[in-house]
C-alpha positions in Angstrom: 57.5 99.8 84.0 61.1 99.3 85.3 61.9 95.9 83.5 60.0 98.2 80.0 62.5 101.2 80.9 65.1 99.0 81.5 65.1 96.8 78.0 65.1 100.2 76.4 68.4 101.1 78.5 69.9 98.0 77.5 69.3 98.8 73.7 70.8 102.1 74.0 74.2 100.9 76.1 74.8 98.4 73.4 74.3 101.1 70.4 76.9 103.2 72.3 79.2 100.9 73.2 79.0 100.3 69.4 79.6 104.0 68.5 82.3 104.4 71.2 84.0 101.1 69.7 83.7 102.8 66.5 85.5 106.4 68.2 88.6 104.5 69.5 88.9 102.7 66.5 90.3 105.9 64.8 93.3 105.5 66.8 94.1 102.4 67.8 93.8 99.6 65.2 93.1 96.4 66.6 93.2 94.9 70.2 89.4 94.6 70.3 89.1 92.3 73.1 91.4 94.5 75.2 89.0 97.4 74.4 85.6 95.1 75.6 87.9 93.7 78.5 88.2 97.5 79.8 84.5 98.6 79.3 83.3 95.5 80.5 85.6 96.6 84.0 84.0 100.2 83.7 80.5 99.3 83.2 81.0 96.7 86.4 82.4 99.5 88.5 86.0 97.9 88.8 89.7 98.3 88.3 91.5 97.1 85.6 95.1 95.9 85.8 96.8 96.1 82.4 100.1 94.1 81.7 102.1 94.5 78.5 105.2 95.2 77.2 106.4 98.8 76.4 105.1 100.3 73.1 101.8 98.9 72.8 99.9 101.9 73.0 98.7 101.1 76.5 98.7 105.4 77.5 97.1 106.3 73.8 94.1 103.2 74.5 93.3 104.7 77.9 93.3 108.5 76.8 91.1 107.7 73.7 88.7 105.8 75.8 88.7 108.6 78.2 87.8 111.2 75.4 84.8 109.3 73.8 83.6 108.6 76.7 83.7 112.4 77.9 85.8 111.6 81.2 88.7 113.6 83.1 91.6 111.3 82.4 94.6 111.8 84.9 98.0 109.5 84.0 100.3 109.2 87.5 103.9 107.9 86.2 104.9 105.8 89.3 108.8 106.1 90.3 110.7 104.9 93.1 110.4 108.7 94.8 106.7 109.0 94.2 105.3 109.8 97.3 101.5 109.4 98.8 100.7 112.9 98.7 101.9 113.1 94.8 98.7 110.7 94.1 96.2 111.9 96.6 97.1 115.7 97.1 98.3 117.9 99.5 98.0 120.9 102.0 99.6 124.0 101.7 99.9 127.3 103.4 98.6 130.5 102.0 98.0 133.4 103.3 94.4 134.4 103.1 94.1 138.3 101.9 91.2 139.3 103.7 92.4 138.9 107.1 95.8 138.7 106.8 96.1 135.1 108.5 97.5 132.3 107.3 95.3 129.0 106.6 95.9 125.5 105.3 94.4 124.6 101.8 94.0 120.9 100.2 95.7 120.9 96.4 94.0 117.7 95.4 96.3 115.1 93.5 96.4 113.8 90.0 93.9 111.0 91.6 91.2 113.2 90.9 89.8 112.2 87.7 87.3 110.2 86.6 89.9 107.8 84.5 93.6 107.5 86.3 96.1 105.7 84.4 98.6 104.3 87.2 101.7 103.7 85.0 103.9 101.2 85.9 102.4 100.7 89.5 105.5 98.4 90.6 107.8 101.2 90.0 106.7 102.3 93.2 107.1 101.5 97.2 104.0 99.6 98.9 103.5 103.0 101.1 102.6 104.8 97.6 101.1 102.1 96.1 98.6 101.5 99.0 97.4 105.4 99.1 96.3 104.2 95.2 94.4 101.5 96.5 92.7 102.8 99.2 91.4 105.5 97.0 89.9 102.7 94.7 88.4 100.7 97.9 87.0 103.3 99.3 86.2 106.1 96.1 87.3 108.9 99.1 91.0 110.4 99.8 91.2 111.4 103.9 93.8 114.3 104.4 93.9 116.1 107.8 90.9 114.6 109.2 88.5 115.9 106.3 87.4 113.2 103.4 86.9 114.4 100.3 84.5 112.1 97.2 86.4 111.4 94.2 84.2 112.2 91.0 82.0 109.1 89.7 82.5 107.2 87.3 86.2 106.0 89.0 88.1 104.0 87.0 91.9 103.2 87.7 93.9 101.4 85.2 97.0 100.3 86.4 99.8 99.1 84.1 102.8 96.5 84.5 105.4 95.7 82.5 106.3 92.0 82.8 110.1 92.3 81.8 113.0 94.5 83.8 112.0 93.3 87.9 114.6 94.6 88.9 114.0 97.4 91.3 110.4 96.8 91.2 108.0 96.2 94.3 105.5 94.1 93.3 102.0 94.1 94.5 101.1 91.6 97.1 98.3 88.9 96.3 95.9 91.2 98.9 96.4 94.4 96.2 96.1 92.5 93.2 92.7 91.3 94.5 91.5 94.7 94.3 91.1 94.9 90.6 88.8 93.1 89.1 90.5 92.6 85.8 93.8 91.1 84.9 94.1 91.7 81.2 97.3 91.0 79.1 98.2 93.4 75.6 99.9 90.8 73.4 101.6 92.5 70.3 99.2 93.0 67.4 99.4 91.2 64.7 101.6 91.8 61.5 98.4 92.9 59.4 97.7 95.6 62.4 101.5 96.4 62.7 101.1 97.1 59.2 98.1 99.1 59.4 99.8 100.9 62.8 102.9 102.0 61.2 101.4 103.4 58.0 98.9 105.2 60.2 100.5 107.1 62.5 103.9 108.0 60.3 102.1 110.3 58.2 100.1 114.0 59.3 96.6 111.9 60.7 95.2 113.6 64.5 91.5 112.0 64.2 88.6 113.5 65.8 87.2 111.8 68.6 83.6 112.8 69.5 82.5 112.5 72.6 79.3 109.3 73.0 78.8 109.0 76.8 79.0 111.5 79.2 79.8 110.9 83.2 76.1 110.8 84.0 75.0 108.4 81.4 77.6 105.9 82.5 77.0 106.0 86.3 73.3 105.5 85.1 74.5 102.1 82.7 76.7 101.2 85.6 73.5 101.3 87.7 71.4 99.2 84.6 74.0 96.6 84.7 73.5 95.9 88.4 69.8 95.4 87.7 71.0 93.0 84.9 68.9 89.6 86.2 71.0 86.2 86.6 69.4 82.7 86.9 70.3 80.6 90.0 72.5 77.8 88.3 74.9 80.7 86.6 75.5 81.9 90.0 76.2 78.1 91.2 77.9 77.8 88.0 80.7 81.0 88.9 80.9 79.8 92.5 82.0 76.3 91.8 84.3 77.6 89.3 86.2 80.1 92.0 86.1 77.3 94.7 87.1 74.9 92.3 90.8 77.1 92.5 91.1 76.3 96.2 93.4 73.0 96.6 91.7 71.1 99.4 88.2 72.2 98.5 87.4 69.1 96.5 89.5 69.8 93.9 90.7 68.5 90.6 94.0 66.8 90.9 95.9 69.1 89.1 94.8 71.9 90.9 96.3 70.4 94.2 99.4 69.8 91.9 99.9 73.3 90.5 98.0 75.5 92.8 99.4 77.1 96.5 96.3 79.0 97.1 92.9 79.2 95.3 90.5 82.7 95.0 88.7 84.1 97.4 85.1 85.4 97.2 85.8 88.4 95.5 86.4 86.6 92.5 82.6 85.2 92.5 81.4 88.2 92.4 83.6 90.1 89.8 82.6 86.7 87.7 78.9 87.4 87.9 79.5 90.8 87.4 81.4 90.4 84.6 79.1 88.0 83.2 76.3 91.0 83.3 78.1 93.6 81.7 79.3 91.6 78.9 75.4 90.6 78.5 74.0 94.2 79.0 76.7 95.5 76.2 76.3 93.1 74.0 72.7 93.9 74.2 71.1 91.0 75.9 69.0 91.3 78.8 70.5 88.3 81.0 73.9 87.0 80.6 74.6 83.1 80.2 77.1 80.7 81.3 79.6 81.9 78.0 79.8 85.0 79.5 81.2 84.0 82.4 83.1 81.1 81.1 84.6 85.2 78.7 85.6 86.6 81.9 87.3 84.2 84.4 90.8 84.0 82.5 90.9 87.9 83.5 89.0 87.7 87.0 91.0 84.7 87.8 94.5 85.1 86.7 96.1 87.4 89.3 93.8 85.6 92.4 95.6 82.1 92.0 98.8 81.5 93.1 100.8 79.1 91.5 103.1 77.0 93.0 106.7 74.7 92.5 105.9 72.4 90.6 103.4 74.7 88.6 107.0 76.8 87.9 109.1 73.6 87.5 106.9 72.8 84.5 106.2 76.1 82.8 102.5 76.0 83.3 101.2 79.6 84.3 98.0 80.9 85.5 96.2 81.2 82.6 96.7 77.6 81.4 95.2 76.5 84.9 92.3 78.4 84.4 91.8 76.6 81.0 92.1 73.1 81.9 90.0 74.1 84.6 87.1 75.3 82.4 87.5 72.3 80.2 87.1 69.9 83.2 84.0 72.1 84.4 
């Protein structure tokens, strides 16, 4: 009865994803693989890191997702001066009327929300950036000895902006393996920047109905756990994450261009990839395409790169292809 109840769930999570496809789509033209890459990382139960340029509608993507998906959306603009308790909340002192005493009471912080935007999460010192974190490790925020559960579905999207370092504090190799995706928002293309222009210099604010609510998506996020994989796929994404480690029995060009390869983490985050791209897409067990679709992003940010990697231009995401090909 549970595999039955569960090919009917699968049937239903694609037809949504469909119609909430179809919702964002009123707003932002184009980018469709970005919009997959971020369900695929909310379905999984992840964290999405986002890295673009500014003015690519990274804020308007998140906030539309959030709305046809029916889910609190929270955006946190990170600054040099942000501090811990701006994220996670704070306590005050009020006086309470009935006895006259005063009493300590927890304001809880913009990290509250079912969808938090992290905006420019370099902008930021590591103290602030690691009260973020913890919150997405652990799905709890601990403030004077008392823990308090974030509302499920948690999804934090953190954003980057690849130019202007200056000033920045970027997040160690040990942070970045937190989030499960690393996805890069190239600029659209002219037909799109046509299309983007005309649209949104004229009187046009779209109604976006509301397709999933908070329930229905912790119960998909449960249905793509259940998602079946065959033994060789699992081989299959654990050779390809210790095929990154130079050492490990590696390709040549791996020990050339690579200082240290992923960790487990990723092997996981590839399988699980793998079934949510399946279970969306409407199939009932994902192959080895789907995970071949998700390593440039699980991959990317867990692969440090080294000299002579730098000395000849080739970055991350190249490695990760020539890999695949040799695999």
């Amino acid at each position: 009865m549970e595999k039955i109840k569960d090919t009917e769930s699968i049937g239903q999570l694609s037809e949504s994803i469909r119609n909430v496809r179809s919702e964002i789509s009123k707003v932002i033209i184009g980018q469709d693989e970005i919009i997959q890459q971020l369900i695929i990382t909310l379905f999984a139960r992840g964290h999405c890191l986002l890295i673009g340029v500014p003015g690519l509608a990274k804020t308007l993507l998140i906030r539309t997702l959030a709305r046809a998906f029916d889910l609190k959306f929270s955006r946190i603009q990170f600054t040099p001066d942000l501090m811990p308790g701006d994220i996670t909340g704070t306590e005050i002192i009020e006086d309470n009327i009935s006895t006259g005493q005063k009493q300590f009471r927890f304001v809880k912080g913009p990290v509250f929300a079912n969808i938090v935007l992290a905006d420019e999460i370099n902008r930021t010192p590591p103290k602030t950036q690691a009260a973020l974190l913890e919150a997405m490790q652990e799905h709890d925020v601990t403030a004077a000895g008392t823990t308090y559960k974030l509302d499920e579905p948690f999804f934090v999207l953190a954003t980057q902006n690849p130019i202007e370092q200056e000033g920045t504090y970027p997040l160690p190799e040990a942070q970045l393996d937190r989030f499960m995706f690393n996805v890069w928002l190239d600029y659209p293309s002219k037909d799109e920047e046509t299309e983007i222009v005309k649209s949104t210099t004229v009187e046009n604010d779209p109604v976006i109905n509301q397709v999933l609510t908070a329930g229905e998506i912790i119960d998909f996020q449960g249905l793509v756990r259940r998602v079946p994989v065959a033994d060789n796929l699992v081989d299959f994404a654990v050779n390809l994450a210790r095929s990154t480690r130079p050492g490990n029995g590696s390709v040549d060009f791996i020990k050339n261009f690579l200082s240290y390869g992923a960790g487990p983490r990723a092997s996981q985050y590839l399988i699980l990839g793998a079934k949510a791209k399946a279970a969306i897409d409407g199939r009932f067990t994902p192959d080895i395409d789907d995970v071949r679709a998700v390593a440039s992003p699980v991959l990317r940010h867990r692969i440090v790169t080294n000299f002579n990697a730098e000395a000849e231009n080739v970055s991350a995401t190249e490695i990760i292809a020539r890999l695949l090909e040799k695999i």
